[in-house]
C-alpha positions as CSV (number, residue, x, y, z in Angstrom):
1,X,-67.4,-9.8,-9.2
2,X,-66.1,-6.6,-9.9
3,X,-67.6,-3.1,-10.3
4,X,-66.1,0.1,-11.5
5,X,-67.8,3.6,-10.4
6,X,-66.8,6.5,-12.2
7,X,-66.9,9.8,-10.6
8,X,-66.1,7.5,-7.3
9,X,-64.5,10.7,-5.8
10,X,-67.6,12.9,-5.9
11,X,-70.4,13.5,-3.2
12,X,-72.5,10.5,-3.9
13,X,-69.5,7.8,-5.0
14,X,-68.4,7.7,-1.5
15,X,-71.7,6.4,-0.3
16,X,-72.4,4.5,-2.8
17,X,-69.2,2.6,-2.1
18,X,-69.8,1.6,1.4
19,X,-73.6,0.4,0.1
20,X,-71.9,-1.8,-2.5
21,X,-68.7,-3.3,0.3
22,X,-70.4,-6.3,0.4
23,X,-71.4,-7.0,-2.9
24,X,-68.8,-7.1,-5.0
25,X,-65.3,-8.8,-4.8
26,X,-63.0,-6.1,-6.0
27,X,-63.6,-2.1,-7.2
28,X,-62.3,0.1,-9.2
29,X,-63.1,4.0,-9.4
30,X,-61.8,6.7,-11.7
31,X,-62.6,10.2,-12.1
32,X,-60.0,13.2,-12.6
33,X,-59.2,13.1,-8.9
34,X,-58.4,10.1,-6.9
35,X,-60.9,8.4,-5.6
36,X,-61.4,8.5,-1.8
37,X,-58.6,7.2,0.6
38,X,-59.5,3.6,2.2
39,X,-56.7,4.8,4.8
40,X,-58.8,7.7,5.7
41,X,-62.2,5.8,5.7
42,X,-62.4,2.3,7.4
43,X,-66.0,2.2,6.2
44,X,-65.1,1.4,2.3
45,X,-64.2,-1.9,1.0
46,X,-60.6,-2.7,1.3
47,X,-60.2,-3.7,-2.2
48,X,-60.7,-0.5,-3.2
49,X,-58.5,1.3,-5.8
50,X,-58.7,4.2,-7.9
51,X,-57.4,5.5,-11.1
52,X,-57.5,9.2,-12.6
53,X,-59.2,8.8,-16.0
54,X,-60.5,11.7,-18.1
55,X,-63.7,9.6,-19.9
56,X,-63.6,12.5,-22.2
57,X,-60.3,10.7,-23.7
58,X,-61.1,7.7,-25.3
59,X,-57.6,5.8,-25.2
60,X,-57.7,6.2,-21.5
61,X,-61.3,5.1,-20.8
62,X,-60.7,2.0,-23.2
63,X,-57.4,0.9,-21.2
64,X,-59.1,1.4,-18.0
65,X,-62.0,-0.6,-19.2
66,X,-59.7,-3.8,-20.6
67,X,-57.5,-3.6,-17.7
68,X,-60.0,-4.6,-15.3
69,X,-62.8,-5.6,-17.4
70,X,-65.8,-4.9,-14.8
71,X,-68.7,-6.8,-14.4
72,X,-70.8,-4.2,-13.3
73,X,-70.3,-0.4,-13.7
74,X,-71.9,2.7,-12.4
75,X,-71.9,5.9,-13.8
76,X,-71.9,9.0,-11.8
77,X,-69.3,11.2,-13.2
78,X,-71.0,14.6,-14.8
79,X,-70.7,17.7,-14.9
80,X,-73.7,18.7,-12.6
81,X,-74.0,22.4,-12.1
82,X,-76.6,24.1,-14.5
83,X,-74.9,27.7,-14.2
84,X,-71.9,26.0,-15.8
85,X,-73.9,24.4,-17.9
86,X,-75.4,27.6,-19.3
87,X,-72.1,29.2,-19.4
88,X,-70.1,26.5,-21.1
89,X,-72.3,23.7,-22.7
90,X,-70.1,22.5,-25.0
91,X,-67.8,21.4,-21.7
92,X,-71.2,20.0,-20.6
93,X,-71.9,18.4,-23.5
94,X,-67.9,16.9,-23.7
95,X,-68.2,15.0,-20.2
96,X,-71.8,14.1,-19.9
97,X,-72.5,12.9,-23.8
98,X,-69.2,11.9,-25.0
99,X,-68.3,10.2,-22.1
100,X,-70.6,8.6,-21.3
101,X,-70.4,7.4,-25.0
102,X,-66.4,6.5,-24.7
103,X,-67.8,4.3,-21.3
104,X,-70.1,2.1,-23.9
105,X,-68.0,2.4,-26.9
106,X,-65.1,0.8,-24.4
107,X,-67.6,-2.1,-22.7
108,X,-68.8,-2.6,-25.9
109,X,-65.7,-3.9,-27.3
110,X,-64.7,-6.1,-24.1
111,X,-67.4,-8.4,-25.6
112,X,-68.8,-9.8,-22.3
113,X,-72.1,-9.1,-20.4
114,X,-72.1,-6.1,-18.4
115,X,-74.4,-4.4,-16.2
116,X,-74.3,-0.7,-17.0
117,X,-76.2,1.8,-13.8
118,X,-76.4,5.2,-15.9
119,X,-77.3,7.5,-12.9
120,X,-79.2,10.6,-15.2
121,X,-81.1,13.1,-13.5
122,X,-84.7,14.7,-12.8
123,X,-84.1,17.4,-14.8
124,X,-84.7,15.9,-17.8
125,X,-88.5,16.4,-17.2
126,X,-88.6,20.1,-17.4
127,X,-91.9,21.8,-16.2
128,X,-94.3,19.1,-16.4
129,X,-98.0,19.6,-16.3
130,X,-99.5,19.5,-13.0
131,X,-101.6,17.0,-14.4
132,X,-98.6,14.4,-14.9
133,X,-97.8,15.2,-10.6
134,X,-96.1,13.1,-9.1
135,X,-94.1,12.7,-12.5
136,X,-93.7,8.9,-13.5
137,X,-91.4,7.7,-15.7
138,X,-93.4,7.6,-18.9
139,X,-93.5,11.4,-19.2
140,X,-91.8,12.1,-22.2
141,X,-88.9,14.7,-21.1
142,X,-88.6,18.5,-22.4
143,X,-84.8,19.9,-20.9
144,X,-84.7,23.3,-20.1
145,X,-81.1,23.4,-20.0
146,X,-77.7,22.0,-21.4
147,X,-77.1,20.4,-18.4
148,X,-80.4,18.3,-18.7
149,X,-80.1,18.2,-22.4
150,X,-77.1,16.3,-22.2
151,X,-78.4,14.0,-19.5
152,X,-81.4,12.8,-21.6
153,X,-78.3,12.7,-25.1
154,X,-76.9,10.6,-23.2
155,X,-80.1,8.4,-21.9
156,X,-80.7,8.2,-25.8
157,X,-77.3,6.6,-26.4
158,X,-77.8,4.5,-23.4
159,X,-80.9,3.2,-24.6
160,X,-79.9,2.2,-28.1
161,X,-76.7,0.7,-26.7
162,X,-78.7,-1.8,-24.6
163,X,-80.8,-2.7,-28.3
164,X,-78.0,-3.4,-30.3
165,X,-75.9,-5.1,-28.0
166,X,-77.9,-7.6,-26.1
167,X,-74.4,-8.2,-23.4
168,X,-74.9,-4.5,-22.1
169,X,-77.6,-4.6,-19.6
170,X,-78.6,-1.1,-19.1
171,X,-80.5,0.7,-15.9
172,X,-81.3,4.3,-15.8
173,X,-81.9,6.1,-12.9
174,X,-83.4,9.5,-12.2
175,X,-82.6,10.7,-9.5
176,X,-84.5,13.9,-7.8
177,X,-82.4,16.4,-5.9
178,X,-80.8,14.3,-2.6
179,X,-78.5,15.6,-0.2
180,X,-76.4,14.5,2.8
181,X,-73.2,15.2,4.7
182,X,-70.2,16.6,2.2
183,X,-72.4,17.8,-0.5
184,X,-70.6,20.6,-2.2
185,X,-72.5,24.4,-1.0
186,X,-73.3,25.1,-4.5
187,X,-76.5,22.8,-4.3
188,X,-79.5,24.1,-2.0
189,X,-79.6,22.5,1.3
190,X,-75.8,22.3,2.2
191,X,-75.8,26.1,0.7
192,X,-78.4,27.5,3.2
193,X,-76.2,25.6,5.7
194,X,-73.0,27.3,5.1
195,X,-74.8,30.7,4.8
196,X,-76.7,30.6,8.0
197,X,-73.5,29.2,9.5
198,X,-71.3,32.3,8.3
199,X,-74.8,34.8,9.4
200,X,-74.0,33.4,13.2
201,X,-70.4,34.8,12.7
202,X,-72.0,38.2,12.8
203,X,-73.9,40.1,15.4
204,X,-77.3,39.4,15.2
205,X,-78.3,42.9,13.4
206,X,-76.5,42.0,10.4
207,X,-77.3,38.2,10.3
208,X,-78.8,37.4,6.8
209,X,-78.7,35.0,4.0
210,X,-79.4,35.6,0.2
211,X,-81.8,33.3,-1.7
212,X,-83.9,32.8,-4.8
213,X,-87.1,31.8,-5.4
214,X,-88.4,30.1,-2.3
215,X,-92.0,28.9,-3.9
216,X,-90.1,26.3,-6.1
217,X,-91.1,22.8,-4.8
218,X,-89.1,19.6,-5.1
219,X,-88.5,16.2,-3.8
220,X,-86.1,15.4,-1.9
221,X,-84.1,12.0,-0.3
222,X,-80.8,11.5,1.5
223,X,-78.3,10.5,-0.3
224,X,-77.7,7.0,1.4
225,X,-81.9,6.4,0.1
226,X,-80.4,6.8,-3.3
227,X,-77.3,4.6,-3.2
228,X,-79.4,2.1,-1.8
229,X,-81.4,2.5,-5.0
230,X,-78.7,2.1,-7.1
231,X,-77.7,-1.1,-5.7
232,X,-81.2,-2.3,-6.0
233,X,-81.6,-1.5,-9.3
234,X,-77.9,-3.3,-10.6
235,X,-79.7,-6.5,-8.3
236,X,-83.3,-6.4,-9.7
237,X,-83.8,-3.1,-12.3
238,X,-84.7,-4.6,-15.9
239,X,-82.7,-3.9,-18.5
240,X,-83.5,-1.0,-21.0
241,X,-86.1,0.7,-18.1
242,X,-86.1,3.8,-16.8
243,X,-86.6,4.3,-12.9
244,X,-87.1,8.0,-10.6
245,X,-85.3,7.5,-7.5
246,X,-87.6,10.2,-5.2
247,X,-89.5,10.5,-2.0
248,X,-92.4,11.1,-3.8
249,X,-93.2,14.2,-1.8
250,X,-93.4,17.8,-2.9
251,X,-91.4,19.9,-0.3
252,X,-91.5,23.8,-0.7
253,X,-88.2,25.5,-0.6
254,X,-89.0,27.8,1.7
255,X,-89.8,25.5,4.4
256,X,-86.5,23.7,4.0
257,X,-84.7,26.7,4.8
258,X,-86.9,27.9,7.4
259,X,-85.8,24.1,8.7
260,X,-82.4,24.8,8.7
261,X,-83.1,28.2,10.6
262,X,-84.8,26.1,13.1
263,X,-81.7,23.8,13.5
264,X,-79.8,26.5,14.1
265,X,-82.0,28.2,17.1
266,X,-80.7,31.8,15.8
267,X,-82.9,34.5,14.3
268,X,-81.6,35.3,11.1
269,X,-82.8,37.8,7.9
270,X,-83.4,36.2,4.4
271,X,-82.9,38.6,1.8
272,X,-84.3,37.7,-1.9
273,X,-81.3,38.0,-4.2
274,X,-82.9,38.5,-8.1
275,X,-79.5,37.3,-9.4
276,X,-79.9,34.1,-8.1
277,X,-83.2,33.2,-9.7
278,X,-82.4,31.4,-13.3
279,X,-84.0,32.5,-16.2
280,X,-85.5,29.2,-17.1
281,X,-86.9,27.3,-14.3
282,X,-89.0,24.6,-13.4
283,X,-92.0,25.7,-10.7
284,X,-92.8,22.4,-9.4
285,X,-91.2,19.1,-9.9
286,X,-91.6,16.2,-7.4
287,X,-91.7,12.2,-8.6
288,X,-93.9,9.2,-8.9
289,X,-92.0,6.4,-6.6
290,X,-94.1,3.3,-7.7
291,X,-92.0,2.1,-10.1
292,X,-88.7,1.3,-7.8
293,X,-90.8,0.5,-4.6
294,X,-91.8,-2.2,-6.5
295,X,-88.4,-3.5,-6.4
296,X,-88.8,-3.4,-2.7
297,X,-86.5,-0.2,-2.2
298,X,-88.4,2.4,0.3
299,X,-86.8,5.6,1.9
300,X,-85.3,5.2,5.7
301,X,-84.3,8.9,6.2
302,X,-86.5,11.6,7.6
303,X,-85.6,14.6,5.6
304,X,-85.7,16.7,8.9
305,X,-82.9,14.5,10.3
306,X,-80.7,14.5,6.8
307,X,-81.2,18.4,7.3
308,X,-79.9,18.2,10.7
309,X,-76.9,16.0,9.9
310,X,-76.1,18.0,7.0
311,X,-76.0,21.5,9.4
312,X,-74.0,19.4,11.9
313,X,-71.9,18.6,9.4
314,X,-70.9,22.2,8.1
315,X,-70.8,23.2,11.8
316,X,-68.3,20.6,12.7
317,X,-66.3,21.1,9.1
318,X,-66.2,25.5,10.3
319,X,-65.0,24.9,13.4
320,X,-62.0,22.0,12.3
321,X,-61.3,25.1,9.6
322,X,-60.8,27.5,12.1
């Protein structure tokens, strides 16, 4: 059996291959960076290759595809940042829609049964109604963004792919935010880590980080919980559905950070930074889990300890650096 990840060299691919070493025979990843060395990582299958393929160009995407004709394929690669987003949508729009549409146009035409994992995101809901709280998948989604926009595009497209071509077996996932170990700083829980990590540089008068709004609630997971969802659902998710990959929990922002503090056994000043806030954001947002439990996946991480071993983490990372 083989699978193809694209966007195998991002945050999440490089878990997601060592949950998937033992279920497949041979894999391929491709991205616009190589994927992640096997030399470096005994902990990834040793079949693993990678190629660097824009799946903005078609002609690449569609020799990829042929050349090694997968047999299940999971889609991670995105442009993920919102700020981005906002700033350049149509770049947005360029990887996350037509990509993702080059990815099905190409399996489309290798005229064999597929399995297709498209991982989409949370943020296709927008600000739900308390009422709809824990959000389940059957609330229709209102993007606040380009970035979410062109996740749900590209759910559309996924969708009527899996209707008119009966050999594409097509899973979405939605994941809500998850972190872990390597996550780039720009996301919220390995950015309070670098900042209170740089604060303890300083003497303890001037120590202080810069944040947004800290009332926003969301639900959170460690990333090797969600990997092991996406396995589960290429194993056992039904074709054309739609699944949240969450905790089911509503976690306040504030309290994460004042977490991270607590890891970190330092006093240190948080300072509200108005540019940070976005104009357009969503208050509360936390998922409805039933749906994938019942296909026997249930979290194993404690988000405390995937706080701690995402400080550790940074802390070991600074001091290597210096």
């Amino acid at each position: 059996m083989k699978c193809l990840i694209t966007g195998a060299a991002g945050f999440v691919g490089g878990y997601l291959l060592e949950e998937l070493k033992e279920s497949y025979t041979d894999f391929l990843g491709i991205g616009i960076q190589p994927g992640p060395d096997i030399g470096k990582d005994s902990k990834l299958p040793r079949s693993y290759r990678s190629v660097v393929c824009d799946i903005r160009n078609m002609d690449q995407v569609r020799s990829v595809i042929h050349e090694f004709s997968p047999d299940t394929v999971f889609h991670l690669a995105a442009q993920p940042f919102v700020p981005k987003a906002v700033e350049n949508p149509g770049e947005t729009l360029e990887i996350n829609v037509q990509g993702t549409l080059n990815l099905l146009e190409s399996l489309r035409s290798l005229k064999k049964r597929v399995r297709f994992i498209y991982i989409s995101s949370s943020d296709v809901y927008g600000n739900v109604s308390e009422s709809f709280l824990p959000v389940p998948e059957s609330v229709v989604p209102a993007p606040l963004n380009p970035y979410s926009s062109s996740k749900f595009c590209a759910e559309i497209y996924c969708l009527q792919y899996h209707r008119w071509i009966p050999e594409l077996e097509i899973v979405i996932a939605r994941p809500f935010n998850h972190t872990g170990p390597k996550q780039n700083p720009n996301f919220v829980i390995p950015n309070f880590c670098f900042q209170v990590l740089e604060a303890l540089k300083l003497p303890e008068s001037e120590r202080k980080i810069l944040v947004g709004d800290l009332s926003s609630t969301r639900d959170f997971l460690d990333v090797r919980d969600v990997v092991r969802a996406y396995r589960i659902l290429s194993e056992k998710g039904k074709p054309g559905e739609t699944y949240n990959i969450c905790s089911g929990k509503e976690v306040v922002i504030r309290d994460v950070l004042d977490k991270i503090i607590s890891v970190s056994g330092r006093k240190i000043q948080v300072e509200v930074d108005s540019s940070r806030f976005r104009p357009v954001e969503m208050k509360r947002l936390f998922g409805n889990k039933d749906k994938l439990q019942g296909l026997g996946w249930a979290p194993n991480f404690d988000l405390s300890d995937t706080i701690r071993d995402v400080y550790h983490w940074y802390q070991t990372a600074a001091n290597v650096a210096s």
